[in-house]
C-alpha positions in Angstrom: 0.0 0.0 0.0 3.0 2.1 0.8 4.2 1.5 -2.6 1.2 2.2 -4.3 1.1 5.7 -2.5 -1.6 5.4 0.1 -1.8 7.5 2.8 -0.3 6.3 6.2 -4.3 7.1 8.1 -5.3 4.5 4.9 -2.6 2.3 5.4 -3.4 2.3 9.2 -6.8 1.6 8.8 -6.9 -1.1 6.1 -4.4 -3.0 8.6 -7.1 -2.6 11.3 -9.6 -4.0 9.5 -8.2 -6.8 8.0 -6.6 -8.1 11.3 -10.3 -8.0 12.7 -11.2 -10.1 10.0 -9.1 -12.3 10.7 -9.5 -13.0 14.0 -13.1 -13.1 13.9 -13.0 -15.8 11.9 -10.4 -17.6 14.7 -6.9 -16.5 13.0 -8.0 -18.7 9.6 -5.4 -17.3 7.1 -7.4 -15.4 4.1 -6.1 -17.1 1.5 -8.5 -20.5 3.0 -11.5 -17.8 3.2 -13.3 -16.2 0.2 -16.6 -14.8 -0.3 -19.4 -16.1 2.5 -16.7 -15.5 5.0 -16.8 -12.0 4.3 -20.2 -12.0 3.7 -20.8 -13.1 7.7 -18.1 -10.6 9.1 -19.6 -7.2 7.3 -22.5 -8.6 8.2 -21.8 -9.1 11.8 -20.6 -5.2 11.9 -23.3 -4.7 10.7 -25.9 -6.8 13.1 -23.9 -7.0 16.6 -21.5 -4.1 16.4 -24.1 -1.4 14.8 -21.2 0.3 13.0 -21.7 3.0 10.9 -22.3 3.2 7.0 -19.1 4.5 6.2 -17.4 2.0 9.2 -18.3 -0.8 7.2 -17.7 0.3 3.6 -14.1 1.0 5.1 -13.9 -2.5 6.2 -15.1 -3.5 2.9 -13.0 -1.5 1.4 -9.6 -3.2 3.4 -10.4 -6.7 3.2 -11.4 -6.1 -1.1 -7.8 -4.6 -1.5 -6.5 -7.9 0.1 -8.2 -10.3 -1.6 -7.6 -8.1 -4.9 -4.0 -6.8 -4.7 -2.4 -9.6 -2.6 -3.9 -12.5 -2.5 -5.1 -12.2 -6.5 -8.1 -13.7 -5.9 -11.1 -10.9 -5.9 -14.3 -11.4 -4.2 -17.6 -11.1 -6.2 -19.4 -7.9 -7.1 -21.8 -8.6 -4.8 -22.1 -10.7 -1.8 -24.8 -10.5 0.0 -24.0 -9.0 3.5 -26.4 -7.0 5.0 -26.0 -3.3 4.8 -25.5 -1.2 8.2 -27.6 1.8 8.0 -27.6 4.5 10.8 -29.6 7.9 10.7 -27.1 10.6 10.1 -26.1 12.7 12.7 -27.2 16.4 13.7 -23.8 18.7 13.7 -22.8 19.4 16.7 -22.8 24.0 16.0 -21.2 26.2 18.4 -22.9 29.3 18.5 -20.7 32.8 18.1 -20.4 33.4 21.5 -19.3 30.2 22.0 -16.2 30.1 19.1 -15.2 32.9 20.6 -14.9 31.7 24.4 -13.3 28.9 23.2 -10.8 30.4 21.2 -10.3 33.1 23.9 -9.3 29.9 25.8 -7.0 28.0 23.8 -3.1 28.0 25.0 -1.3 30.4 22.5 0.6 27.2 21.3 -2.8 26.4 19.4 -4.7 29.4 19.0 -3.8 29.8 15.2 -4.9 26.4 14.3 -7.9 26.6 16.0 -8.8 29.9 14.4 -7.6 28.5 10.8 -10.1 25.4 11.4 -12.9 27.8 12.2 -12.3 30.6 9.9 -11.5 28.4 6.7 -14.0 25.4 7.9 -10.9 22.6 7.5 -10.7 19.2 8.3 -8.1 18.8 11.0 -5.8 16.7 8.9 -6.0 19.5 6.0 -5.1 21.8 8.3 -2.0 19.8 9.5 -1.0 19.1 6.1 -0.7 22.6 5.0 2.3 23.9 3.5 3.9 27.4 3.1 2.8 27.8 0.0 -0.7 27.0 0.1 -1.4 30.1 1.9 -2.0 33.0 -0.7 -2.5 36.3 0.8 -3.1 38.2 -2.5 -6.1 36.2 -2.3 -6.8 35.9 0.7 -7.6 32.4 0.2 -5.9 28.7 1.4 -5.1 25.7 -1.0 -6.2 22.4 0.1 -4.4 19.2 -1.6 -5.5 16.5 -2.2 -8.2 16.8 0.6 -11.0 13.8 1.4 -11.5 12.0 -2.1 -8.4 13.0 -3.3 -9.9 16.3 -4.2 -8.4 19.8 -4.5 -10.2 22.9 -3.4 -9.7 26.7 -2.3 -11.0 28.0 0.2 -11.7 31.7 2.0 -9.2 33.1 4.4 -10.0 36.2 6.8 -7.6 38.8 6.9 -7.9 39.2 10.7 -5.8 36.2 10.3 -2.7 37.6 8.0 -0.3 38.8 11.2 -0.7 35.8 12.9 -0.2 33.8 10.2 3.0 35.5 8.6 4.3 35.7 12.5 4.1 31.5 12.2 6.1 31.4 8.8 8.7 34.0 10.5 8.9 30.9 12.9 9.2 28.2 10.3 11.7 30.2 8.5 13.6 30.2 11.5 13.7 26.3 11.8 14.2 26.1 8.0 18.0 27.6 8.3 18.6 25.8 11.2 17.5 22.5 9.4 19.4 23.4 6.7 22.7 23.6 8.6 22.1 20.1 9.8 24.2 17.9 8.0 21.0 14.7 8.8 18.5 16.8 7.5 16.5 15.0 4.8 14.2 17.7 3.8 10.6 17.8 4.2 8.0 14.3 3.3 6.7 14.7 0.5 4.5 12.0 -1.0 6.3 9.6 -3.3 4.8 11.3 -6.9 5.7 14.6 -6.0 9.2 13.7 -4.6 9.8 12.5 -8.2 8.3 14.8 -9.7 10.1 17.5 -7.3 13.3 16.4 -6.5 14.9 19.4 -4.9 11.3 20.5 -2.9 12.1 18.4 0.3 14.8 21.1 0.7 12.7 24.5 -0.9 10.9 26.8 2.0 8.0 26.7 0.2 6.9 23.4 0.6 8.0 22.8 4.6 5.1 22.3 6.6 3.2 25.5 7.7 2.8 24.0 11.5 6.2 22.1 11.7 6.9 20.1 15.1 9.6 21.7 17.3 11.6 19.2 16.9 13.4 16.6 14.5 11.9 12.6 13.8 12.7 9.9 12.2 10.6 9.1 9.5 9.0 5.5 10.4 9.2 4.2 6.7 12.4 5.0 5.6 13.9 6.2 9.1 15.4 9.5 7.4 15.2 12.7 9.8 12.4 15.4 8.7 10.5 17.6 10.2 7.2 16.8 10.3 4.0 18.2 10.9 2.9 18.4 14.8 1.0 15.8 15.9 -3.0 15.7 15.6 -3.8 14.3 19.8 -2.2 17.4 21.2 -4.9 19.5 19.4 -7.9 17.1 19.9 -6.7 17.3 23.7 -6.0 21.1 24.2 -10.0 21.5 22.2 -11.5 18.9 24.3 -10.3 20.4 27.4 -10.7 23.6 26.9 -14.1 23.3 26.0 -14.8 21.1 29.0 -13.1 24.1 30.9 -15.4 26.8 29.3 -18.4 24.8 30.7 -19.6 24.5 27.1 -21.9 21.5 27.4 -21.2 20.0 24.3 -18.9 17.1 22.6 -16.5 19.7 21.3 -13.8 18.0 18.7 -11.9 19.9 15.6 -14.6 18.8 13.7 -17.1 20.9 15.5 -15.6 24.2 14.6 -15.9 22.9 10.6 -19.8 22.4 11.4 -20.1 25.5 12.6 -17.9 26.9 9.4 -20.7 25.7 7.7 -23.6 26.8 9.4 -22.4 30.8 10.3 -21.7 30.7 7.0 -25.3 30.1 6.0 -26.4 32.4 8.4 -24.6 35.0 7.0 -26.7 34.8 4.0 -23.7 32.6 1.3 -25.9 30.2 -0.5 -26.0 26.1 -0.2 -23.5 26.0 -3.1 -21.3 28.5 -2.1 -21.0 26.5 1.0 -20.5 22.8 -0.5 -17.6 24.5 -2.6 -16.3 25.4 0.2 -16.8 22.6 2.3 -15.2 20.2 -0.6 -18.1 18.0 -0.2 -19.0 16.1 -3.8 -22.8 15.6 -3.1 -24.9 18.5 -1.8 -27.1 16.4 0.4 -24.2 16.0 2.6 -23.9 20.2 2.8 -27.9 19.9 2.8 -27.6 19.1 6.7 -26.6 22.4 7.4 -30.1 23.8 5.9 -31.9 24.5 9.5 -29.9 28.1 8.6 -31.7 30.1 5.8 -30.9 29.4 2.4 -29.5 32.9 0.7 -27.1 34.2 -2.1 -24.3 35.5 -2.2 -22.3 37.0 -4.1 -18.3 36.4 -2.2 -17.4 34.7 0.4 -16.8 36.3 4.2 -15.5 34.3 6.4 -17.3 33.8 9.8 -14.1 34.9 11.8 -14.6 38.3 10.6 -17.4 38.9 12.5 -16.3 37.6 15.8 
């Protein structure tokens, strides 16, 4: 999968999935298992576990690469298991007030990120995955790479943001030249297409990592010394606990403040569209959620951290 250029949260996942298969059917090696044995385990997910649509398709998903790209013996197109279905879930919406307590609270460490994932409505994982250059101020807009889908996408940046955000590259640069001067330095990951296709960007400004740890790693594949981006559980933490500080009431995650992206956008007056554009979302039933906020158009995009 590494090979093929998955990404290491795919990679990490189809793993999962397929050891679960396998000892749920009492450590049998695949390769003596085919179809009905499949069949029983999705549907089992399905019917004792009460896992989630996607849950299972991801399952699906693992144990079809398996049977397809290892073993080279693919199931059938259709097998039979019984399909988990669960009611979508309401968004969890922090009002105004409350985005702005919250980020009021955050330790300085994370208050840019926080603010980024609010004010741009970003998936935590595109937020982490930014680089330098995707951050245009002429345009006062972000590029998102190869986002969830594989998809590309731009999306609206407020200038309230621009100081804060040129005082982190200042920081960045700063590691940059010390990295540089470091004879193990192997530049900055890059995924395997572009590192061929980019030879010489490991080592360019540009494409280091906007949020870069503090400090050098090893890389686990290839153990050469980068520096990566920092890690996703210290920000899932610091936003759990500050909301649980703030007395906010609700399951606050990094997600949350992308949901209520979404839904001050709407109530700002942007239309549906407008919003599913910027979301990155392919169908607009899954924006459609957000719809308990009047529907209006508009004609440019604000983003809701201007008004706070």
């Amino acid at each position: 999968m590494h090979q093929r250029g998955y990404a290491k949260r795919t990679i990490e996942s189809y793993i999962y999935w397929i050891k679960y298969f396998i000892n749920f059917n009492n450590q049998l090696h695949p390769s003596q298992m085919h179809n009905y044995e499949v069949k029983v385990f999705l549907s089992f997910l399905a019917n004792e576990k009460n896992v989630t649509t996607n849950t299972q398709k991801c399952a699906l998903n693992a144990i079809v690469y398996m049977y397809k790209n290892t073993l080279k013996t693919p199931l059938s197109a259709d097998i039979g298991f019984q399909k988990s279905f669960t009611p979508r879930k309401l968004p969890v919406v922090l009002s105004v007030d409350e985005v702005r307590l919250l980020i009021s609270q955050i330790p300085a460490k994370y208050q840019l990120p926080v603010k980024l994932m609010y004010g741009s409505g970003l998936r935590l994982m595109e937020l982490l995955r930014l680089r330098i250059q995707d951050i245009d101020f002429n345009y006062s807009s972000i590029r998102i790479w190869n986002a969830k889908g594989g998809k590309h996408r731009q999306v609206t940046l407020a200038p309230e943001l621009f100081d804060d955000l040129k005082l982190q590259i200042k920081l960045m640069q700063n590691y940059f030249e010390q990295d540089l001067n470091n004879k193990i330095f192997a530049g900055v990951y890059l995924p395997s297409a572009l590192s061929r296709k980019y030879p010489n960007a490991p080592r360019e400004f540009g494409w280091q990592f906007l949020f870069g740890s503090d400090h050098l790693s090893g890389e686990p594949a290839t153990g050469l010394i980068r520096r990566h981006h920092i890690h996703e559980s210290g920000l899932q933490k610091t936003i759990k606990n500050t909301a649980k500080n703030c007395e906010l009431n609700k399951v606050v995650t990094p997600h949350t403040l992308r949901h209520s992206f979404a839904t001050h956008l709407l109530a700002s007056g942007a239309d549906i569209r407008t919003v599913q554009e910027q979301l990155g979302h392919n169908d607009l039933k899954t924006t459609q959620i957000y719809t308990h906020v009047l529907k209006q158009g508009a004609n440019s995009v604000r983003s809701p951290f201007s008004n706070l």
